[in-house]
ROKE-960126 format. One record per residue (C-alpha): x, y, z; residue in three letters. Coordinates in pm, whole numbers, plus 50000, padded with zeros to 5 digits. Layout:
// residues N
XYZala ...
// end
This chain:
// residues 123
500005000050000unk 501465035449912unk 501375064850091unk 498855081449885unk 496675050549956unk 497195052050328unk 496385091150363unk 492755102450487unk 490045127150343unk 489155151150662unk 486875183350601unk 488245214150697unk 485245226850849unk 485075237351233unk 483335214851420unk 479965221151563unk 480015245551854unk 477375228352081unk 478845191151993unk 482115205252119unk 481085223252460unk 478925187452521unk 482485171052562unk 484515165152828unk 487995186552838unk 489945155252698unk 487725150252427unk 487835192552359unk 491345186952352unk 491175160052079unk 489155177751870unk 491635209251923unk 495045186351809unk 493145171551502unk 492135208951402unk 495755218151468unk 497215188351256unk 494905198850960unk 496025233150974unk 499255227750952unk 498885202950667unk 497055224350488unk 499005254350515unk 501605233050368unk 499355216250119unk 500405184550226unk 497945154050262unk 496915145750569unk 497425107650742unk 495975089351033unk 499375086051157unk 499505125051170unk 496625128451344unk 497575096351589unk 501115109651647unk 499255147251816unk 497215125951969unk 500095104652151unk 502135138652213unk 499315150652365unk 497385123852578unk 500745095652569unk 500175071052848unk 496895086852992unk 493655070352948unk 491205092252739unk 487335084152705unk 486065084952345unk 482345088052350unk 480935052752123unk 479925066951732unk 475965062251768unk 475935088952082unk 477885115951849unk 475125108151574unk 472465104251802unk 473435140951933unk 473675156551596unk 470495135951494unk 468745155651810unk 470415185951764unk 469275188051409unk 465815183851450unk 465345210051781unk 466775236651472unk 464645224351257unk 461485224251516unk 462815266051594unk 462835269151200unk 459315268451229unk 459025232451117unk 455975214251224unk 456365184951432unk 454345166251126unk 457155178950909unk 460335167551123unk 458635132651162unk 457935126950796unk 461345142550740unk 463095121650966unk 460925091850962unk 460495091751272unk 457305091451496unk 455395121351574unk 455805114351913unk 459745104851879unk 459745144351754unk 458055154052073unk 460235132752306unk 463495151452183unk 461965185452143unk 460455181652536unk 463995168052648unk 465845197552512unk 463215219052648unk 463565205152974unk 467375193653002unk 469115209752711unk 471365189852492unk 472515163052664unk 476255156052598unk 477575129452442unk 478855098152640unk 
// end
């Protein structure tokens, strides 16, 4: 396998605000050396590889445990967040179901439980 083959596709945009204040400190931190290594890289226009991104990562946390929240709470999040925008759009809760197919009452569960609680974070 070359290089070229081994070397990742990451956006360049900021991640989302809200996502990022749900995390712990660690996991800001993590975000912060990833956005750090693609800067760099791209300032340079150089491609950007998991071991870049693995090697800030071990500079950073080395020999420390550090918790990284399981995939289907960060989409689950995003998933929520998206629809409580949507809902403050002026979307109907008819509309975000049918969107989303989802429930009616699925839409009012997460639109009552940011009400209530905010966003929850993820874990």
């Amino acid at each position: 396998m070359t290089a070229a083959n081994r070397t990742i596709i990451i956006s360049n945009q900021k991640p989302d605000e809200q996502l990022v204040a749900s995390l712990s400190v660690k996991g800001q931190v993590f975000l912060q050396i990833i956005s750090d290594v693609l800067d760099e890289k791209s300032r340079d226009q150089q491609p950007i590889s998991a071991m870049d991104i693995l090697l800030g990562i071990a500079h950073e946390f080395g020999g420390s445990q550090v918790y990284v929240p399981q995939e289907q709470s960060v989409r689950s999040f995003l998933f929520h967040k998206e629809i409580v925008e949507d809902f403050e759009q002026g979307l109907s809760v008819a509309e975000l179901a049918k969107n989303h197919r989802i429930s009616n009452q699925s839409v009012y569960r997460i639109i009552e439980q940011h009400k209530s609680k905010g966003d929850k974070p993820c874990h």
